[in-house]
C-alpha positions as CSV (number, residue, x, y, z in Angstrom):
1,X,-13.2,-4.8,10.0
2,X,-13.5,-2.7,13.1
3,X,-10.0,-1.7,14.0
4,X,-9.8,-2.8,17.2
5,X,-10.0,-6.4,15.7
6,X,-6.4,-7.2,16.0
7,X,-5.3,-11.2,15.6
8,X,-3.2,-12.3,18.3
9,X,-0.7,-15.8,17.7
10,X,-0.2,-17.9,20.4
11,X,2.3,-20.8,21.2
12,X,1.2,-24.4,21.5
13,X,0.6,-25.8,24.3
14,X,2.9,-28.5,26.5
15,X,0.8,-31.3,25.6
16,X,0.3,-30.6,22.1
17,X,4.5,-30.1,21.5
18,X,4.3,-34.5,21.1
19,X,1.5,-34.1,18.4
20,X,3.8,-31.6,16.3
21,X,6.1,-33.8,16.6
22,X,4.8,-37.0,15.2
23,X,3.3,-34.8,12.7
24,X,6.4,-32.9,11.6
25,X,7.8,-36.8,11.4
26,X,5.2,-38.2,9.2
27,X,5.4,-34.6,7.2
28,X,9.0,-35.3,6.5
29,X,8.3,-39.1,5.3
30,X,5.3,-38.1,3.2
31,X,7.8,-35.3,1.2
32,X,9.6,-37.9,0.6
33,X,7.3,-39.7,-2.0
34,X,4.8,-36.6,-2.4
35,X,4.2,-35.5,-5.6
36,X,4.5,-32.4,-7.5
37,X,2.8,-29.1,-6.5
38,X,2.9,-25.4,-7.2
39,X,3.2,-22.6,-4.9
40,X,-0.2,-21.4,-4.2
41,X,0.8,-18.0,-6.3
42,X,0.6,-20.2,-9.4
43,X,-2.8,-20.8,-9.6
44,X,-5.5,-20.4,-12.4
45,X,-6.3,-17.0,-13.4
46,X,-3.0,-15.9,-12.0
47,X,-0.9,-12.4,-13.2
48,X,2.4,-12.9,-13.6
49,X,4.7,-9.6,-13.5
50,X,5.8,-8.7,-17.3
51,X,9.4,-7.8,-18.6
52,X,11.5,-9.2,-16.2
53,X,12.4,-13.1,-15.8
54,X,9.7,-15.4,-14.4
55,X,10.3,-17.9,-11.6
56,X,8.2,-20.8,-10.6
57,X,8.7,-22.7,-7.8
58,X,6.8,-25.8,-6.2
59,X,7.4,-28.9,-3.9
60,X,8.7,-32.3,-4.8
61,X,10.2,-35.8,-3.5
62,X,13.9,-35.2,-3.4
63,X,15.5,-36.3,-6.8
64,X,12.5,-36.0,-8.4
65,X,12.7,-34.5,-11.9
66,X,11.0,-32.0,-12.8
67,X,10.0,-30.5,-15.9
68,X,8.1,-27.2,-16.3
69,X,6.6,-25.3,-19.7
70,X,4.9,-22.3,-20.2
71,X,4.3,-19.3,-22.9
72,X,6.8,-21.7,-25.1
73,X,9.3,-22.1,-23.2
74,X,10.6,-25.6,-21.2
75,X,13.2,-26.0,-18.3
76,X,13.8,-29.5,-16.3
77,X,15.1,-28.8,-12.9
78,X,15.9,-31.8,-10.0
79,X,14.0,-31.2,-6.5
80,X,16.1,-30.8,-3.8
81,X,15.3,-30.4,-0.1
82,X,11.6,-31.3,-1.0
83,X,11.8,-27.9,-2.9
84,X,12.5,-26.9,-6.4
85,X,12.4,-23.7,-9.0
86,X,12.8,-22.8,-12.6
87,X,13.4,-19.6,-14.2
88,X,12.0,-18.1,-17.5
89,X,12.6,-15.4,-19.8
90,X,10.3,-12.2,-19.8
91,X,7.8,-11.7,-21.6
92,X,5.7,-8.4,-22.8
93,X,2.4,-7.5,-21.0
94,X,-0.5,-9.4,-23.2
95,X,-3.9,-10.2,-22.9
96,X,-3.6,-13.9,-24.5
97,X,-4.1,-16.5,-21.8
98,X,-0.8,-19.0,-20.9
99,X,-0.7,-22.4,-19.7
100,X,1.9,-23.6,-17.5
101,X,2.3,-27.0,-17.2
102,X,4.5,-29.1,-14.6
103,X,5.7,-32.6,-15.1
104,X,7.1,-34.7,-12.3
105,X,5.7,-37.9,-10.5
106,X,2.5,-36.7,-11.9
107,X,1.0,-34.0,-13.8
108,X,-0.3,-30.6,-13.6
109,X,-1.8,-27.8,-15.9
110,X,-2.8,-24.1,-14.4
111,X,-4.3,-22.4,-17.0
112,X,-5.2,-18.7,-18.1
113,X,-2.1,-17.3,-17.2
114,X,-1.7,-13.4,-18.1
115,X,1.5,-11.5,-18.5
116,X,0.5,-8.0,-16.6
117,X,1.5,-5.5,-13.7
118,X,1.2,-7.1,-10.1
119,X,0.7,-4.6,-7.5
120,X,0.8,-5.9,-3.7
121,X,-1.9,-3.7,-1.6
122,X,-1.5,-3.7,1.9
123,X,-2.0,-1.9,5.0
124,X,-4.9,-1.7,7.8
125,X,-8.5,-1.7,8.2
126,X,-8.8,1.1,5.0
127,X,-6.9,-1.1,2.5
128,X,-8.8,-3.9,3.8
129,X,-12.3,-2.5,3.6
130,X,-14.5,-3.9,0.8
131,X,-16.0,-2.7,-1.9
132,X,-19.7,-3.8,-0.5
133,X,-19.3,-1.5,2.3
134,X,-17.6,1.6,0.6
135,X,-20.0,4.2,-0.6
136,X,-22.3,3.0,-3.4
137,X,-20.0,-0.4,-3.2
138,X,-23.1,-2.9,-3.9
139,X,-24.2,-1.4,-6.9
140,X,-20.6,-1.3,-8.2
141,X,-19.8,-4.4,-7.8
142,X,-23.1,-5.6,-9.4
143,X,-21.3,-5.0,-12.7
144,X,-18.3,-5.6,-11.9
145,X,-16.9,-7.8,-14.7
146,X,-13.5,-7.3,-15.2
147,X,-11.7,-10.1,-17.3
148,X,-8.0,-8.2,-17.4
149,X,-8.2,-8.2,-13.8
150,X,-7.3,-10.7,-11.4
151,X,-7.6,-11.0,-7.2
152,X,-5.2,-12.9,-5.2
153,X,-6.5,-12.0,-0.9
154,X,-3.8,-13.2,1.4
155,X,-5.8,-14.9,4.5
156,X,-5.1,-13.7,7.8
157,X,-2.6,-15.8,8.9
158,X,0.2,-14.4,12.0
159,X,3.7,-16.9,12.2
160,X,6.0,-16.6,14.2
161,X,8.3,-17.6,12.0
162,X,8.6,-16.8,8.2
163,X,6.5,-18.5,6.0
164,X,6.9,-19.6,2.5
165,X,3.1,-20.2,1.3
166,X,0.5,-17.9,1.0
167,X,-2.9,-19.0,2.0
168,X,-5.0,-17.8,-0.9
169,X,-5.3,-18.2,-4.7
170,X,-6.4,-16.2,-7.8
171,X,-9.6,-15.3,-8.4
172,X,-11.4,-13.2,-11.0
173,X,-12.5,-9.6,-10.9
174,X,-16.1,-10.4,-11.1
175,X,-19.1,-9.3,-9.2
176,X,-18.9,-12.3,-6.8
177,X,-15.5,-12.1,-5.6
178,X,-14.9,-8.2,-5.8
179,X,-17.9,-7.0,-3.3
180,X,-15.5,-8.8,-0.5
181,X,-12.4,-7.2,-1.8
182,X,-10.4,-3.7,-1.0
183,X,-12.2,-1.4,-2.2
184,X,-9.2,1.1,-2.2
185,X,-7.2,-1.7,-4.5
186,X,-10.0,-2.3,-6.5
187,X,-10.2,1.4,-7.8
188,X,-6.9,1.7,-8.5
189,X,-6.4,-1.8,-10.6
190,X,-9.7,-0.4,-12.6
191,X,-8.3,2.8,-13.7
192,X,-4.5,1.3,-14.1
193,X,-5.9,-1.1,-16.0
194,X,-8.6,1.3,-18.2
195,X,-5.2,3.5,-18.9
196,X,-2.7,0.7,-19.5
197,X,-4.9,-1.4,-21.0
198,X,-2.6,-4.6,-19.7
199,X,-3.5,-6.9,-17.4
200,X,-3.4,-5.9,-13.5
201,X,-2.7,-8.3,-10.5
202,X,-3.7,-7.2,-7.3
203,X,-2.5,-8.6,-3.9
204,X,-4.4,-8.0,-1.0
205,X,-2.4,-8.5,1.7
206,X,-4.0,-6.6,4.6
207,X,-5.1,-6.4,8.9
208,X,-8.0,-4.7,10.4
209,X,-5.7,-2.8,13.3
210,X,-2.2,-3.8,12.8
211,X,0.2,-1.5,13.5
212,X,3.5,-1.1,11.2
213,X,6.0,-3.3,13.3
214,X,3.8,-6.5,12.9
215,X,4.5,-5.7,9.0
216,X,7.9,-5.7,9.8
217,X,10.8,-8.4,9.9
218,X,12.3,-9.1,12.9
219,X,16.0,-8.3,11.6
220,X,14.5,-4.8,10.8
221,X,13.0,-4.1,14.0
222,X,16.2,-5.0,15.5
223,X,18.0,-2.6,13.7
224,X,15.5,-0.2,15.3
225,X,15.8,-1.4,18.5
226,X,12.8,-3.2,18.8
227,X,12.1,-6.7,20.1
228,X,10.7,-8.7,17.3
229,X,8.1,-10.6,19.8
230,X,6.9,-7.4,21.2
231,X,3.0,-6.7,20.3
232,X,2.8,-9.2,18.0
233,X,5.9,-7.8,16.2
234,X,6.7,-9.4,12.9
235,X,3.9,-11.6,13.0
236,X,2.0,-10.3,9.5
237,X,5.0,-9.7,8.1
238,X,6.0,-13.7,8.2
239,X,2.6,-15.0,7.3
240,X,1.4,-12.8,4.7
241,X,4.5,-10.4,3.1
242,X,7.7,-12.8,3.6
243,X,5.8,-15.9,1.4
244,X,4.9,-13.6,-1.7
245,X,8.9,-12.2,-2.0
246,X,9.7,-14.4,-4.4
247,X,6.8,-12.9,-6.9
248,X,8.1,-10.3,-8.8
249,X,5.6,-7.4,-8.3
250,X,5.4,-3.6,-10.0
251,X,4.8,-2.1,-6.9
252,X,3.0,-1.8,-3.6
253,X,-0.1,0.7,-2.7
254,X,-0.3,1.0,1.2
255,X,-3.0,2.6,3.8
256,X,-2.2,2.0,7.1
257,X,-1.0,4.8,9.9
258,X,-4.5,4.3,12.4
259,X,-2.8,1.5,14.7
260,X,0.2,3.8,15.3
261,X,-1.6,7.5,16.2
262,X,-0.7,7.3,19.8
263,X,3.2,6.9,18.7
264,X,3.6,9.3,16.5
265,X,7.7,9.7,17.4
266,X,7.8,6.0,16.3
267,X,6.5,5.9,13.3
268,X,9.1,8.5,11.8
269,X,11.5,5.8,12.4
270,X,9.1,2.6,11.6
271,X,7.3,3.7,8.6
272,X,10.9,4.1,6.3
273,X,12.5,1.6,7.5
274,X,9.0,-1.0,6.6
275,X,9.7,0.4,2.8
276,X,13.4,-0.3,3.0
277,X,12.7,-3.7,4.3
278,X,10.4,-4.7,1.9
279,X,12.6,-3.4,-1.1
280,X,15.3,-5.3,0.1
281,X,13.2,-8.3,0.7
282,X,11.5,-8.2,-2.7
283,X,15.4,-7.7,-4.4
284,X,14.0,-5.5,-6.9
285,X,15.6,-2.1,-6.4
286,X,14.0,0.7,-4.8
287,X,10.1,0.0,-6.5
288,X,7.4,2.7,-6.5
289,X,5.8,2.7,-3.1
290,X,2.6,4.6,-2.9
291,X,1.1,5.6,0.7
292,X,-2.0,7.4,1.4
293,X,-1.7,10.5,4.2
294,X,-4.3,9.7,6.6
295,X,-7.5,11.5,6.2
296,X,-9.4,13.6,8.6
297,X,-10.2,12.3,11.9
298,X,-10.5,13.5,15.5
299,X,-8.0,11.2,17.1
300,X,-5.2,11.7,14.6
301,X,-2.8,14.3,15.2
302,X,-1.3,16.3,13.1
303,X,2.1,15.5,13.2
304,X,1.3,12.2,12.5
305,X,0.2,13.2,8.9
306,X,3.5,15.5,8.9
307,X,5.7,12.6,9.6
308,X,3.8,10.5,6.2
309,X,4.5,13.6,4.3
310,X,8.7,13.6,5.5
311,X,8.7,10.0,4.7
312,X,7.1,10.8,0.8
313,X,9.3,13.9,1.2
314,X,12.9,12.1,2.1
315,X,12.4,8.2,0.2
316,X,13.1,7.8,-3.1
317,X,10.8,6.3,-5.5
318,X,7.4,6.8,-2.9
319,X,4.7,8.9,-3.4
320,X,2.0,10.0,-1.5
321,X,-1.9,11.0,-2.2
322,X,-3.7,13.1,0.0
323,X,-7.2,12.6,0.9
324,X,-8.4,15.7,3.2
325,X,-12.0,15.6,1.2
326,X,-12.9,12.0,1.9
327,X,-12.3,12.1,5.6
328,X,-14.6,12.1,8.4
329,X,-14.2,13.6,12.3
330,X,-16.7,10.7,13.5
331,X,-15.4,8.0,11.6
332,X,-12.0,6.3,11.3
333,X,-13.7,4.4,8.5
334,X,-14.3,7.1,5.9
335,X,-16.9,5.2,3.5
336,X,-15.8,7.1,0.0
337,X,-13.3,5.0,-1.3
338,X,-13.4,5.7,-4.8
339,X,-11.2,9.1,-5.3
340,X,-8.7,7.2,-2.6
341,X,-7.8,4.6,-5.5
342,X,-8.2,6.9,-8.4
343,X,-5.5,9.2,-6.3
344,X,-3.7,6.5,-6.0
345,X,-3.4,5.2,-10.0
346,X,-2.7,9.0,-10.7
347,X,0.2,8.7,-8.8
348,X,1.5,5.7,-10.1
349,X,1.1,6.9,-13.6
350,X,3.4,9.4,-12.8
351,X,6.2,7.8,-10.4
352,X,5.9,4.0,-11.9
353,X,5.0,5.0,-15.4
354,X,6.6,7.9,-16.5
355,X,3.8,10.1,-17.0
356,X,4.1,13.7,-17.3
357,X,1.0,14.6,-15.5
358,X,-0.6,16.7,-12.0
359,X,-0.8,13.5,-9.7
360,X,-0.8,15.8,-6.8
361,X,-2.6,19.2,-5.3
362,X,-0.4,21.8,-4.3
363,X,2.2,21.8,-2.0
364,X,4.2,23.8,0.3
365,X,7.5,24.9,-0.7
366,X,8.5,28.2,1.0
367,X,7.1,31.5,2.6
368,X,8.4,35.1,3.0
369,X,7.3,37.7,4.7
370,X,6.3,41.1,3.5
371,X,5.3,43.5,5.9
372,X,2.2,42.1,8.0
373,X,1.8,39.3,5.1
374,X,2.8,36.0,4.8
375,X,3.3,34.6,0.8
376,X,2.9,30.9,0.9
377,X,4.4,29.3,-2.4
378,X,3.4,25.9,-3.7
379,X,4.8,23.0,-5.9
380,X,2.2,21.3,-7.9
381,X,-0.3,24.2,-8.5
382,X,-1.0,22.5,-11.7
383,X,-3.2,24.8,-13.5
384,X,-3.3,27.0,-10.8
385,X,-5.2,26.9,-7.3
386,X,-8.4,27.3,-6.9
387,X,-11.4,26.9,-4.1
388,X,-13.3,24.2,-3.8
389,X,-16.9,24.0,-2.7
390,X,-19.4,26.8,-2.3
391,X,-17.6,29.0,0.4
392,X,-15.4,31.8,-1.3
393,X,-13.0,32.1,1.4
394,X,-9.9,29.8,2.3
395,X,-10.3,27.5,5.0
396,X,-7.8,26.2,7.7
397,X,-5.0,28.9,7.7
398,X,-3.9,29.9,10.5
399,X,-1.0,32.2,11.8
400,X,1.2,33.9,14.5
401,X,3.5,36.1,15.7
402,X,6.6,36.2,18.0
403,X,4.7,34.6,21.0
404,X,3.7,31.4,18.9
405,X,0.5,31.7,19.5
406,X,-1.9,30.8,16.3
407,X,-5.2,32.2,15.2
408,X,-7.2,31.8,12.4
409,X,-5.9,33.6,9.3
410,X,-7.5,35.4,6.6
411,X,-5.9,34.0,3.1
412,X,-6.4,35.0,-0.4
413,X,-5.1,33.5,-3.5
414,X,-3.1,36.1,-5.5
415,X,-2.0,34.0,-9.0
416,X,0.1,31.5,-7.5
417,X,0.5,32.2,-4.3
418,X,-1.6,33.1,-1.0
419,X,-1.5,35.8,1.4
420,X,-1.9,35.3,5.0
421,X,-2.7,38.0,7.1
422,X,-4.3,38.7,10.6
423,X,-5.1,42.2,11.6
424,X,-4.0,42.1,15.1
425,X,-0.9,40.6,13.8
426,X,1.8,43.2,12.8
427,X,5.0,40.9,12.3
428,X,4.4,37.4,11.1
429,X,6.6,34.6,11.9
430,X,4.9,31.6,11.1
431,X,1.4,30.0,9.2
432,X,-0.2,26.4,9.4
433,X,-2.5,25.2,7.3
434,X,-4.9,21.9,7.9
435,X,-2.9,21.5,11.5
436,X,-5.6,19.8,13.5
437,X,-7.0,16.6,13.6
438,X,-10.3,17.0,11.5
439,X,-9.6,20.0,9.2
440,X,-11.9,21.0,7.5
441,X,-9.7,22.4,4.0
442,X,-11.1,23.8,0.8
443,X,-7.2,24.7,-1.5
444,X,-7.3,22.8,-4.4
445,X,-5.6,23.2,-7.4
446,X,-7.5,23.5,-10.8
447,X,-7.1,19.5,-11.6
448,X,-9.4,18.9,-8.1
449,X,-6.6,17.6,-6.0
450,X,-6.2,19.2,-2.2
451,X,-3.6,20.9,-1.0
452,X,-1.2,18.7,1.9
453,X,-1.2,20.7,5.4
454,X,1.7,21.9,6.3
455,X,3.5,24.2,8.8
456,X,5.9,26.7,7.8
457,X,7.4,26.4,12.0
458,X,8.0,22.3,11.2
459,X,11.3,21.1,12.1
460,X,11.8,19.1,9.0
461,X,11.0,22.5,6.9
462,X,13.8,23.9,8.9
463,X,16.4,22.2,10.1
């Protein structure tokens, strides 16, 4: 979806305000005697998050009493306000199919139920693209056949208010319904799921366009000083993030940053405060929230993929996979989607699994200078750093002296560390490395992850 397809909600109009109300009326008579249902989350084919208690909640007429089983377990429960929910104990992560079965004024059965990991993917018009259109994304999802894996793709759908439905329901990773799905999302649930070998939920929740207030509640904006009706503000958030808070998830993978380029200074405070909103939304403790940096692109600026970096750098539990390689000057849409996801997994084996592993190329830690040399020092060298791709030399160093003005750098790797030197520049003060908006970068370290840009002259690297 191009991104300047954003969705826009809009208020009724005078002469339909009498039609809401007669419906609301005959909504509120029909709950009365309506009979049983299940949120839409519940559906068949559905993951259900493992090793932590498991509610299930529905509609009902008031009164009504209701009975639920599932995985061996029964609870009765009482509908009240038209609504009710049951709780069950957790279960282990298995491949053997559940049935869950709810008994009121009538009868219902949702079956193939698997106790897994449910990650909620979200973001903008990179989370969102599909598999069909990524880079050899037809042929892929051809053979897609993935039976521990299950889809659940939130429709578009803006509130003003916050909703308690999703619009969607679970649907198997096969070649029909994963060509239309993220392709991002897609790639990581395969290679989670490969490694785990558990069952994998994914939830695509995701907006061509939307900038990160519209995933946003409006209490939280508030707190920022934003109104909540401003742009759209808060309208995602209601209609596709606030009705799947009761589902207990493992985590969230998010792509999104494009919508907010041209307020940079804003989405330092925005893009936190969306990942403390959610975690206190969800009410499961600070959960492993992984971000890609934005990739290469001529109208995103630098700082923009500084400010990602202080937010992975400064929130606990986050990580974030950098993409420099898979970028494009031309094309806000980079088509490789594969390593994104892959990225992504490798990071979550590491910060949601416990894995002792490289999930990330190097990255800056601290310089010194030495003479008319400035030693870089990196975190996450792995097994060491390296050059990718058939030029010997380092690309997209650059330094400068006492009048702040940069020029390209000649830099060497010396073990594990690089040398930056210029020969017109006798004293030092400062080097950047990938600060434009379409760098062009070639420091990897030995596991084939790239290096994050960085300035040594960054605020946030010295306060």
């Amino acid at each position: 979806m191009p991104e300047s397809s954003v969705f826009h909600a809009s208020l009724p109009s005078r002469s339909a305000i009498a039609w809401i109300g007669i419906g609301f009326a005959w909504a509120v008579t029909a709950a009365a005697h309506a009979d049983v249902t299940l949120n839409p989350l519940f559906s068949n084919g559905a993951v259900l998050q493992r090793d932590v208690p498991i509610p299930i909640w529905g509609t009902g007429s008031d009164g009504e009493k209701i009975t639920v089983r599932f995985a061996g377990q029964q609870v009765s429960t009482t509908a009240v306000a038209g609504k009710w929910k049951v709780q069950f104990n957790a279960l282990p992560a298995s491949n053997k199919s559940h049935t869950l079965e709810v008994s009121g004024n009538n009868h219902l059965e949702i079956k193939d139920l698997l106790m897994g990991d449910v990650w909620v993917c979200s973001g903008q018009s990179n989370m969102e693209w599909p598999l069909a259109k990524s880079s050899n994304g037809r042929a892929i999802a051809a053979k897609v056949n993935e039976p521990a894996i299950r889809l659940f793709e939130v429709a578009t759908t803006q509130s003003m208010q916050a909703l308690e439905e999703a619009k969607g329901k679970w649907t198997p990773c096969d070649a029909k319904n994963t060509a239309a799905f993220s392709a991002v999302a897609y790639y990581f649930g395969r290679e989670l799921q490969q490694h785990l070998k558990i069952p994998i939920g994914l939830i695509g929740s995701y907006v061509g366009g939307s900038a990160a207030d519209r995933w946003m509640s409006g209490s939280a904006l508030q707190g920022l000083g934003i109104p909540p009706k401003e742009r759209g503000a808060s309208s995602l958030y209601n209609g596709m993030i606030a009705p799947l808070q009761n589902f207990p998830i493992r985590g969230v993978i998010w792509y999104q940053g494009e919508a907010n380029r041209g307020r940079p200074a804003q989405y330092a405070k925005l893009f936190p405060a969306l990942i403390a909103d959610w975690r206190r939304a969800w009410k499961q403790g600070d959960f492993p929230f992984l971000f890609v940096q934005l990739p290469p692109f001529n109208a995103i600026p630098p700082e923009l993929r500084e400010i990602q970096a202080d937010v992975w750098k400064n929130t606990p539990h986050t990580a974030m996979v950098v993409i420099t390689d898979h970028g494009s000057a031309t094309n806000i849409h980079p088509p490789v989607k594969e390593p994104v996801g892959k990225r992504l997994a490798l990071a979550a084996r590491s910060l949601a699994y416990g894995e002792e592993l490289t999930w990330s190329g190097p990255i800056y830690r601290n310089m010194e200078i030495s003479g008319n040399k400035v030693i870089i020092h990196f975190n996450n060298i792995g097994s060491g750093l390296t050059i990718s791709g058939p030029e010997p030399v380092l690309k997209g160093f650059t330094i400068a002296g006492a009048d702040k003005k940069f020029v390209p750098a000649e830099a060497i790797i010396r073990g594990d560390r690089i040398e930056v030197t210029h020969p017109a520049i006798r004293q030092p003060q400062a080097v950047r490395f990938g600060w434009a908006a379409a760098p062009d970068l070639n420091l990897f370290n030995k596991e084939g992850l790239p290096a994050m840009p960085f300035r040594t002259d960054s605020p946030s690297l010295n306060p």
